[in-house]
N, C-alpha and C positions, 0 to 999 in steps of 0.2 A: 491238570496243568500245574508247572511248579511255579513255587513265586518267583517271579517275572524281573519285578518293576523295580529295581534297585534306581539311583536317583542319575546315575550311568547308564541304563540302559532306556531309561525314561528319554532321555537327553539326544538318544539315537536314535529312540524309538521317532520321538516329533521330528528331526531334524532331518531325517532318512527318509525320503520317496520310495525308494524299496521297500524301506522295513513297513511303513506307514500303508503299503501296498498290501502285506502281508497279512493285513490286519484284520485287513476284509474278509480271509477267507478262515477268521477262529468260526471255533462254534458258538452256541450262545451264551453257552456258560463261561468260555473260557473271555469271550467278550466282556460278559459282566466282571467274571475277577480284573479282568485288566480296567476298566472302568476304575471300579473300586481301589484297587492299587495306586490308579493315577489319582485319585480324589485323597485319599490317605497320602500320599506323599505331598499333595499339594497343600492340605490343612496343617502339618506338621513343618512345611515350610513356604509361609506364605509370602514372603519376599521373595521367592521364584518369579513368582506374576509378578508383581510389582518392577522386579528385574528385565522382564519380558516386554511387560507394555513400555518399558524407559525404553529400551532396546527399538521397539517397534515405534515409538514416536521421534528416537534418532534419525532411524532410515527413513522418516516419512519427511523429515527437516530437510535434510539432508538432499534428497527427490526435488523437495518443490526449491531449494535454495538452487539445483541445477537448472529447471526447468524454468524460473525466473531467471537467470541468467541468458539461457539461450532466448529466452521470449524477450531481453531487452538487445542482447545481440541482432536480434530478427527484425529488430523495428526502432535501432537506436538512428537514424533517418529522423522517421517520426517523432521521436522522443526526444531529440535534443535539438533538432534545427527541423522544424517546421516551416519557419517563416511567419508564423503570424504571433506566436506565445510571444508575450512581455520577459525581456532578459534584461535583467541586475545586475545588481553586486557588480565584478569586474568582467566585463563581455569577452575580456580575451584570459579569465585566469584557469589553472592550470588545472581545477577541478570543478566540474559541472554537477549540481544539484537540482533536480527538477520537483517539484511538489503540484500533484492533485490537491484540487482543494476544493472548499465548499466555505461558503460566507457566512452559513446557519451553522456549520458544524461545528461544535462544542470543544472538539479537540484538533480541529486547525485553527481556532481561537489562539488556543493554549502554546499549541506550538508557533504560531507568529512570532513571538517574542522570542524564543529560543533561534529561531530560524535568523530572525535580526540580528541579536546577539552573535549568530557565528558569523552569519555572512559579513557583516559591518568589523566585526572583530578580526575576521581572519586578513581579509582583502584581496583575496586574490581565490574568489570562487563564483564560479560564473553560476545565477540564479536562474531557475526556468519556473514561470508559475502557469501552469495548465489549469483554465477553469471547468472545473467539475460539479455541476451545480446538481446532486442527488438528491436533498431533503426536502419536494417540494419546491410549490410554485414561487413562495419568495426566493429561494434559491434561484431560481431560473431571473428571476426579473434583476438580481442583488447581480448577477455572471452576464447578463444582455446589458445592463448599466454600464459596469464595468469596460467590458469587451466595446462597447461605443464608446463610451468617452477615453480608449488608446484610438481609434479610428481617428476620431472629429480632434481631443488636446494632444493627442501623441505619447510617447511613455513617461513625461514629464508628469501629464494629467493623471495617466492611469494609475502611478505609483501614489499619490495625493490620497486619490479615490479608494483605491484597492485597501491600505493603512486603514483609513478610517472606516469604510466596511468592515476591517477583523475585529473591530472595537465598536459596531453598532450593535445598540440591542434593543432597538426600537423596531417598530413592525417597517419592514421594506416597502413602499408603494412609489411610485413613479413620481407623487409630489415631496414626500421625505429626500429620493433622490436627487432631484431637480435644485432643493435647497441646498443639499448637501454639496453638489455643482457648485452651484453660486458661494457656495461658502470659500470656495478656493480661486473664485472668479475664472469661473469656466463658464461656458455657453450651455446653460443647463436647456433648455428648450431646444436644440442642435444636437445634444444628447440622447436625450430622450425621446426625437424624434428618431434617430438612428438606431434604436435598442432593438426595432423588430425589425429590422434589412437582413435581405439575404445573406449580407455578409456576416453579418452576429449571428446569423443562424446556421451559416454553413462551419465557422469557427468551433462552435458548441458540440456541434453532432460530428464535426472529425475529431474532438478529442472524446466524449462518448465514446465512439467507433475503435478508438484507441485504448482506452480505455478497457472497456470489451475482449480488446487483443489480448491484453497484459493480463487478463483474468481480475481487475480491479472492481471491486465493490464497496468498498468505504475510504472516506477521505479521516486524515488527509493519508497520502500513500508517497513515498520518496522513492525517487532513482539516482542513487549515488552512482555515478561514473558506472559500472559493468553490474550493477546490484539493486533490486529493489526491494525495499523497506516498507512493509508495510503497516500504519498504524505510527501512535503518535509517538516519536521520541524526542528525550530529554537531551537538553543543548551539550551534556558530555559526552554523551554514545554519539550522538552527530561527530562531537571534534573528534573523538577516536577515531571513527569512523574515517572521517577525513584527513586522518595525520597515517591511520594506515595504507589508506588509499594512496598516499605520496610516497611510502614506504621511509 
């Protein structure tokens, strides 16, 4: 067999269904040289690969940035007007931000105050907070707290409540919470009896379910307007994010 494998013909050879067809039917030997050609070219230019996997982790970006798109097209219903999520910022502004979150989570901590910082700063972006309580059973009680006292004080409470949650770091238990009621003179005993009602329960497991949908597995997770983000960002890729979004 003659040599083959110029860096031209390599390039056809992988790119080609045909050729790549052809390949099946060398003998053994001429298998091995072609082997060896492709090994020898690939050691003497190893930024090929390195060119290849950029390449292949474009088109995989690229995939999930469409198919998140159509997954929030599919279920922007769901995702922006529920009817029962807590909405900020300005209810009628011109761009909608939604955040998954977790009360325990480390890096919806972090992003609170960026999230503040835009929403309070910009003025005119309508806020969606979906509780997503994944880390564990405090998580769960820190989202059943919550989600009752918008019930029993309204969004006035919940917004109170919700703040000083992303700034607790003391262990969650139903008597920490109850103080923590009362600290804003809310009806902490009215709260906390409502934490396990059907309706905190059915709130929790439709955004789960949602969740689920969208292929979400860590908080905190964003849906700008037609896009979702996932993963924590910094309050200037947010306003980018949002000054493009307006064009």
């Amino acid at each position: 067999m003659k040599k083959l494998i110029a860096p031209a013909f390599l390039a056809m050879t992988l790119g080609s269904p045909a050729l790549a067809m052809d390949l099946t039917e060398l003998t053994d030997a001429e298998r091995a040289q072609f082997r060896a050609e492709v090994r020898a070219f690939l050691m003497e230019n190893p930024e090929v690969i390195m060119e290849a996997v950029g390449q292949l982790q474009q088109r995989e970006a690229e995939a999930q940035a469409q198919a998140d798109f159509s997954l929030v097209s599919d279920n922007s219903e769901a995702i922006f007007n529920d009817g029962y999520s807590y909405v900020g910022g300005n209810p009628d502004g011109d761009i909608t931000i939604v955040e998954f979150m977790d009360y325990r989570c480390g890096y919806c901590k972090k992003a609170f105050t960026e999230v503040e910082k835009l929403v309070n700063g910009d003025g005119n972006i309508r806020f969606v907070v979906k509780e997503l309580p994944i880390l564990g059973e405090q998580s769960v009680v820190a989202s059943r707290f919550a989600i009752a006292t918008k019930i029993v004080a309204g969004d006035e409470g919940y917004k109170s409540v919700h703040d000083a949650l992303m700034s607790f770091n003391s262990d969650i238990t139903p008597t920490t919470l109850k103080r923590l009621a009362e600290s804003f003179d809310l009806d902490g005993d009215a709260i906390v009896e409502k934490m396990d009602s059907a309706e905190v329960t059915a709130e929790i497991e439709q955004t789960r379910a949602l969740a689920q949908t969208l292929a979400i597995s860590g908080t905190p997770t964003f849906v700008m307007e037609d896009e979702l983000l996932r993963g924590y960002l910094p309050y200037d890729q947010m306003k980018a994010i949002v000054d493009e979004k307006r064009g």
